[in-house]
Backbone bond lengths (Angstrom), bond angles and torsions (degrees), N, CA, C in turn:
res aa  C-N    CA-C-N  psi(-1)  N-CA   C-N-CA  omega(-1)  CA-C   N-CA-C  phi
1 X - - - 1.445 - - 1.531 108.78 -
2 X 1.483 107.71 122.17 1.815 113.73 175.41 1.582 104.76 -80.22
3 X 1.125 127.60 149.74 1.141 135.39 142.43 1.728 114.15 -96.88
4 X 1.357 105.26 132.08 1.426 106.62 -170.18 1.830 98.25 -135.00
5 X 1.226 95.77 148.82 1.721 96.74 -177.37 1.343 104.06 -102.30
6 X 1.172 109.74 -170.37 1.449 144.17 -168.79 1.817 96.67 -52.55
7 X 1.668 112.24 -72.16 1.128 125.34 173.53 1.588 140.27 -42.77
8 X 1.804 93.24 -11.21 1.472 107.45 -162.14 1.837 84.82 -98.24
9 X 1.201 130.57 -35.32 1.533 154.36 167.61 1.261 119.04 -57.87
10 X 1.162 106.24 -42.26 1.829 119.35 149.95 1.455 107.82 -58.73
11 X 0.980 124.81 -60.24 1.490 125.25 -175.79 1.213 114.33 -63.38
12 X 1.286 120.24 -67.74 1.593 109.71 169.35 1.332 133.09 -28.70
13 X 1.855 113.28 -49.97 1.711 98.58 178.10 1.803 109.10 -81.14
14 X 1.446 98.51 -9.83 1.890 90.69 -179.72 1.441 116.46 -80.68
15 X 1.436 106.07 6.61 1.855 101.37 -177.09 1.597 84.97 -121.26
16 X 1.502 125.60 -17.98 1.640 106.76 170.68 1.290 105.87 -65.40
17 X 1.994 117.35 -36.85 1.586 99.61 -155.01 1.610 101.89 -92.12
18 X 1.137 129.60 1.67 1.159 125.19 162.88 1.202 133.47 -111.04
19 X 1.949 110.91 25.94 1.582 125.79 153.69 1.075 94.52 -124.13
20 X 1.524 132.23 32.58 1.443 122.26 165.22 1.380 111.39 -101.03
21 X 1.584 111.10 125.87 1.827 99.09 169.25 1.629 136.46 -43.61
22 X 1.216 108.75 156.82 1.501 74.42 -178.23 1.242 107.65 -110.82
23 X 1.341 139.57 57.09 1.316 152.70 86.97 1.855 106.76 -6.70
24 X 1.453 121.72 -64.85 1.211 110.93 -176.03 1.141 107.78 -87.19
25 X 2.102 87.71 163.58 2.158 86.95 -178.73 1.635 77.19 -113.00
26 X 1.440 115.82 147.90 1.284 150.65 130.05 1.363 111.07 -39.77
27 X 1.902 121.92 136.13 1.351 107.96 153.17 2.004 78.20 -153.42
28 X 1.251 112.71 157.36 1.341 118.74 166.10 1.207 121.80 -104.14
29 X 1.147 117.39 137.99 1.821 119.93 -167.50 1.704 95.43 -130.21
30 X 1.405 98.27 156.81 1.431 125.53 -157.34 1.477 106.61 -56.57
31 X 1.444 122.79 -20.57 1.193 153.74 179.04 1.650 139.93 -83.30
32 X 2.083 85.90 -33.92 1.498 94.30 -168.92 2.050 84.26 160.50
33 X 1.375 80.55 -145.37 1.986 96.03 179.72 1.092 100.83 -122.63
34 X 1.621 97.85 -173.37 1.545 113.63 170.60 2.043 83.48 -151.57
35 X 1.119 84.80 155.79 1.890 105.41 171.26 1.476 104.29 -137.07
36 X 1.236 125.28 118.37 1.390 124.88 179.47 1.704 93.08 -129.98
37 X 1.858 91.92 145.01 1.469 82.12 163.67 1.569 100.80 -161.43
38 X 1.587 118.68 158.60 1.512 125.32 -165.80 1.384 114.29 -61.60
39 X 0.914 114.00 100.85 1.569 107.55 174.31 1.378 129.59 -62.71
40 X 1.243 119.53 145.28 2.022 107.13 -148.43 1.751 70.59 -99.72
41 X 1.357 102.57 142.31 1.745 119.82 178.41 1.782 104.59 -120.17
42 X 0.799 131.37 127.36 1.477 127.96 157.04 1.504 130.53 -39.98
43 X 1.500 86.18 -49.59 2.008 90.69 169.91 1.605 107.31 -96.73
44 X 1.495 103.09 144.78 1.458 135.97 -173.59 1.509 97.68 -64.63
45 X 1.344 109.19 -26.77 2.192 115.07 -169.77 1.588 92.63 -104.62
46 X 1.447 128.78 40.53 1.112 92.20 166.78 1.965 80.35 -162.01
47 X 1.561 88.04 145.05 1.870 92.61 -162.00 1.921 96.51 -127.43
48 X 1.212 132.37 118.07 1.392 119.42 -171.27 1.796 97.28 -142.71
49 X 1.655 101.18 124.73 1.229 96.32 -174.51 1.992 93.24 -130.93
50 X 1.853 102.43 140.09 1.054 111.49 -155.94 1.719 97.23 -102.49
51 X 1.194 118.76 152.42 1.720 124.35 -166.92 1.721 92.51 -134.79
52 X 1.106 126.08 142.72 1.531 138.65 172.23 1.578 88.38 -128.24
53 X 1.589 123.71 112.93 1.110 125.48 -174.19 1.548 93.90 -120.37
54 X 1.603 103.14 111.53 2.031 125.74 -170.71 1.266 89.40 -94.42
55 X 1.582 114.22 127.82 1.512 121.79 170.03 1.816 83.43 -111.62
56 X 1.186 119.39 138.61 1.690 130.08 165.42 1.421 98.52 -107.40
57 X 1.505 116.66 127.42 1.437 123.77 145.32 1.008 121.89 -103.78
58 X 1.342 139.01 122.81 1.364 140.30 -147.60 1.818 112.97 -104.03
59 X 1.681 96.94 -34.31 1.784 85.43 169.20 1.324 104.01 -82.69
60 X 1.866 143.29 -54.35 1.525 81.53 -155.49 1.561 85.50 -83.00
61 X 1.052 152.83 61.65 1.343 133.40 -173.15 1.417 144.06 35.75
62 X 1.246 89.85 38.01 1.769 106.14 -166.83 1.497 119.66 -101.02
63 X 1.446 154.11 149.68 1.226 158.11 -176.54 1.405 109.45 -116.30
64 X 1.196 130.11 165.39 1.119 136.09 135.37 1.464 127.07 -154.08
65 X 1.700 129.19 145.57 1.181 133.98 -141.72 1.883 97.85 -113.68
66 X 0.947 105.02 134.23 1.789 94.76 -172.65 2.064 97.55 -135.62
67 X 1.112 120.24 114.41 1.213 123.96 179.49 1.683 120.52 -86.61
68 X 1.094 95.06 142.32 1.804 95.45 -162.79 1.709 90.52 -148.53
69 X 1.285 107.35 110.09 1.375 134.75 179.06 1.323 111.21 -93.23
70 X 1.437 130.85 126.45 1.678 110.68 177.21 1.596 79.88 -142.00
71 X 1.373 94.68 127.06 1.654 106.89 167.85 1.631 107.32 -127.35
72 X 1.436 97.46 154.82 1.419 119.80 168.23 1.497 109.06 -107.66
73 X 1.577 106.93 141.62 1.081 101.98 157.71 1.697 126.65 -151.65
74 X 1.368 144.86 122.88 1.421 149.42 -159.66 1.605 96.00 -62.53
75 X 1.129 88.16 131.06 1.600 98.83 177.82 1.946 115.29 -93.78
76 X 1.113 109.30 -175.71 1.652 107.83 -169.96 1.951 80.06 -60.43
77 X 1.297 125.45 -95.55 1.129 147.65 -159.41 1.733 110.11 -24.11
78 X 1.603 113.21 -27.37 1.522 127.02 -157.85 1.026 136.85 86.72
79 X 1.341 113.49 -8.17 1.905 107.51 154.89 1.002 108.20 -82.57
80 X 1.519 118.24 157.08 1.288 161.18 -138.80 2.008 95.94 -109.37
81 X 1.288 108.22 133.90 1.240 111.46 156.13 1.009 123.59 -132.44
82 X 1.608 138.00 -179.17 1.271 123.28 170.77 1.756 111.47 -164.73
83 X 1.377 112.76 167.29 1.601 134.97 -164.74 1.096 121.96 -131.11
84 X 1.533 126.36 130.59 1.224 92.80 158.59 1.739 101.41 -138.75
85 X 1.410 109.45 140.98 1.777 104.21 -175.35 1.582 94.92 -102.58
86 X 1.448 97.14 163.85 1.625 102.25 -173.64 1.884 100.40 -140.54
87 X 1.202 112.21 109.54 1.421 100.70 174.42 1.707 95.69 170.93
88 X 1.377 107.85 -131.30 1.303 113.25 161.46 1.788 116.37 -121.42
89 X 1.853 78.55 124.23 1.605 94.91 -177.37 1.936 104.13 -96.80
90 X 1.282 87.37 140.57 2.265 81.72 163.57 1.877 86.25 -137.42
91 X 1.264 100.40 147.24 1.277 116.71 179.32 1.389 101.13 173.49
92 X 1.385 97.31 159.67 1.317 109.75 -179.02 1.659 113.33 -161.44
93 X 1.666 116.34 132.62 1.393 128.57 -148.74 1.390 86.37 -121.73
94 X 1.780 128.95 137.72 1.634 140.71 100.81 1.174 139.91 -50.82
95 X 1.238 127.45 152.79 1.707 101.09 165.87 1.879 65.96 -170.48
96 X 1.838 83.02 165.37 1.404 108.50 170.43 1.404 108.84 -171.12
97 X 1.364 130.42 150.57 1.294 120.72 155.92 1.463 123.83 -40.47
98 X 1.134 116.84 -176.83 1.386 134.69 -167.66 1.547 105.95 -84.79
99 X 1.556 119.06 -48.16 1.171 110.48 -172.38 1.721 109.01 -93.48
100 X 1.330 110.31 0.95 1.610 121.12 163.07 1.715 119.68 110.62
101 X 1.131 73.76 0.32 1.787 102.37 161.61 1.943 119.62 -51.40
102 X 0.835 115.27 157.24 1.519 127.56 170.06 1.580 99.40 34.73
103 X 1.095 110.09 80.23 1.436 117.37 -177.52 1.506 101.69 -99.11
104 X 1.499 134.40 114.84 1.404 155.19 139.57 1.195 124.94 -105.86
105 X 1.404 95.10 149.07 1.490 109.56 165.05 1.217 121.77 -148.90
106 X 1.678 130.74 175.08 1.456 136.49 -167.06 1.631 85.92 -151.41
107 X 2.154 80.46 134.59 1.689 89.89 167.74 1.477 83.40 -96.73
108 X 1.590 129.37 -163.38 1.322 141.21 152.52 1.516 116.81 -104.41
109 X 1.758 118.57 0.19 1.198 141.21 167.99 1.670 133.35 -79.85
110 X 1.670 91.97 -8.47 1.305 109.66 -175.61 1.752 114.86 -69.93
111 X 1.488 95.65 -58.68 1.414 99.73 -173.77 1.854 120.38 -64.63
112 X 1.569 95.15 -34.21 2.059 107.90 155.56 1.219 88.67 -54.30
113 X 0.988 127.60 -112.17 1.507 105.65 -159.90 1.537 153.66 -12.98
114 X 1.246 108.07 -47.89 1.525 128.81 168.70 1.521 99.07 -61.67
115 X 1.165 129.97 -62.74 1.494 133.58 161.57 1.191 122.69 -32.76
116 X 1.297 129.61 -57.80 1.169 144.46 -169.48 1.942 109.47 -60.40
117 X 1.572 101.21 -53.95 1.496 121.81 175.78 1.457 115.76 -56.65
118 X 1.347 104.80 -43.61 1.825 102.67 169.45 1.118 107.20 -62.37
119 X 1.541 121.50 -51.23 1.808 109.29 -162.29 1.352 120.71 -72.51
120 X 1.634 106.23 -19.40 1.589 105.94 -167.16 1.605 77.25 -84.58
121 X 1.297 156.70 -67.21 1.019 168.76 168.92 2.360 94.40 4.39
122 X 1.565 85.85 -74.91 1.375 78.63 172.39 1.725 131.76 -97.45
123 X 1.136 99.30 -5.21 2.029 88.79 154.66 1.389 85.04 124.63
124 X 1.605 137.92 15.75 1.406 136.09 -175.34 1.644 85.99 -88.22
125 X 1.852 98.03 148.17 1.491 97.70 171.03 1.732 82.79 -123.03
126 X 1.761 113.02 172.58 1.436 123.95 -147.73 1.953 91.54 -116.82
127 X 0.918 125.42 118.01 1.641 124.27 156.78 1.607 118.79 -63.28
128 X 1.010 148.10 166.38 1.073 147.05 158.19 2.042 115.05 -84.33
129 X 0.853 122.16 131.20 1.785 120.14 -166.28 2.149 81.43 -73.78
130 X 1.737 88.79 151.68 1.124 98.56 -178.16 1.468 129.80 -65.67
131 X 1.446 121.85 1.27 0.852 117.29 -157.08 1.897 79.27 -113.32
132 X 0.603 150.39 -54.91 1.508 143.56 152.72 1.663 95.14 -11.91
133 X 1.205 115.20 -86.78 1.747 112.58 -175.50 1.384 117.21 -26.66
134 X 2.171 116.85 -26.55 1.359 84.51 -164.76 1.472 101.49 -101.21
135 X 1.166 106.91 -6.72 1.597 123.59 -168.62 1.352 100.72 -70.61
136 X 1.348 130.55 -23.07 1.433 131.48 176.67 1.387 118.07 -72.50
137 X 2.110 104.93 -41.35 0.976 93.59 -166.90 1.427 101.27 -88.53
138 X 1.158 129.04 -16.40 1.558 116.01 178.50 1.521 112.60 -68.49
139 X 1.385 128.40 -11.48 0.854 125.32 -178.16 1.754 125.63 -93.12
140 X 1.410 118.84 -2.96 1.177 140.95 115.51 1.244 144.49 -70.55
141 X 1.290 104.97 -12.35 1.843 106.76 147.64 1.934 112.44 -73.79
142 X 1.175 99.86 -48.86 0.955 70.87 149.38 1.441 167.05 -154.60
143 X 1.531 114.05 56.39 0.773 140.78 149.44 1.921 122.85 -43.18
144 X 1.398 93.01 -46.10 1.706 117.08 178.05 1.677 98.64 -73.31
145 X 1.291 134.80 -43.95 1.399 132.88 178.10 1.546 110.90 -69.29
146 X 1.468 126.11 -59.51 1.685 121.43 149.04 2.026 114.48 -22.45
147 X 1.176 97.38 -60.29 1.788 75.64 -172.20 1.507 122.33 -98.91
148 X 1.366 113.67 4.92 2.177 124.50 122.14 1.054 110.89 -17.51
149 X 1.406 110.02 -86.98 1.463 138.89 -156.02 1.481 94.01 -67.09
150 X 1.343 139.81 -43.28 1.744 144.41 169.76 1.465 107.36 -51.42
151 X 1.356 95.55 -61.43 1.724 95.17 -172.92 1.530 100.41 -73.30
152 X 1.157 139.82 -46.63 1.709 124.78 -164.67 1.864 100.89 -71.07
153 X 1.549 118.21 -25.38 1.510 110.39 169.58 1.572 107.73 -85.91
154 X 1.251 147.46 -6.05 1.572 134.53 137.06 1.301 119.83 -52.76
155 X 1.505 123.03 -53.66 1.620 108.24 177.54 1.344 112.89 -74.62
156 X 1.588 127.82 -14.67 1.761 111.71 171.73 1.179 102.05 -62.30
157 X 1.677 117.44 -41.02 1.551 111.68 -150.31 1.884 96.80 -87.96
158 X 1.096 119.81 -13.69 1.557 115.83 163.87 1.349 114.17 -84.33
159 X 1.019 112.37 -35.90 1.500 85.70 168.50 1.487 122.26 -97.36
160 X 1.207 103.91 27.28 1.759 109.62 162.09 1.798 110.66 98.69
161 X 0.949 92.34 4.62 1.480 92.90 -161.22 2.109 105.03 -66.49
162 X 0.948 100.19 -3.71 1.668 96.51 178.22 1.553 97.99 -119.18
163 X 1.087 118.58 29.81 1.495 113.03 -175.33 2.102 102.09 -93.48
């Protein structure tokens, strides 16, 4: 376990916001940062802007990155709706004009990354956000309830029971 001060927390978001494109906006939160930035969309009805929300813990020296997607999108009729997911997003957008012009794109791996490179850079190791933790474990619940239900339908069907 590191103990890291005040100054080491200073340092961390001042080498994110100055290896951050400036595509992203910077803002500092009481906690850590956030980096959000517009995601280039292909369709004109649909508006999606991406957030990397950095929690810093400074004793044991740990981070964690929590993604929060909020999109808009025009419906058949023309109102506007909107979303927002919070956890871990991966995706990745093209777009270009029509005649093949202004060609962009967004991974959702970019800004993990840029993050990732500062901390290993300075000796921060990364937590997983809790909602990652629970999604794992439910996903060995049930996974573990699927091969129950496998193994108790092998011994019906061995011992004849669907015959």
């Amino acid at each position: 376990m590191v103990n890291r001060s005040g100054a080491d927390v200073e340092e961390f978001c001042a080498r994110v916001r100055g290896a951050a494109d400036p595509s992203y906006t910077w803002r500092r939160t009481e906690s850590g940062f956030d980096l959000t930035v517009e995601v280039p969309e292909p369709s004109p009805h649909k508006e999606r802007r991406h957030t990397y929300e950095v929690v810093l813990r400074p004793e044991p020296g740990t981070y964690t990155i929590t993604d929060v997607v909020r999109m808009r999108q025009r419906g058949p009729v023309g109102q506007w709706g909107s979303t927002v997911e919070r956890g871990r997003a991966r995706y990745r957008v093209f777009g270009a004009a029509v005649d093949g012009s202004q060609r962009r794109s967004f991974h959702s791996a970019e800004g993990h990354r840029l993050v990732r490179g500062v901390a290993e850079q300075l000796g921060w190791r990364e937590e997983e956000p809790a909602s990652a933790r629970v999604a794992r474990i439910a996903g060995y619940i049930g996974g573990g309830i699927a091969a129950v239900v496998l193994i108790a339908l092998g011994i019906v069907f061995l011992a004849g029971g669907f015959s």
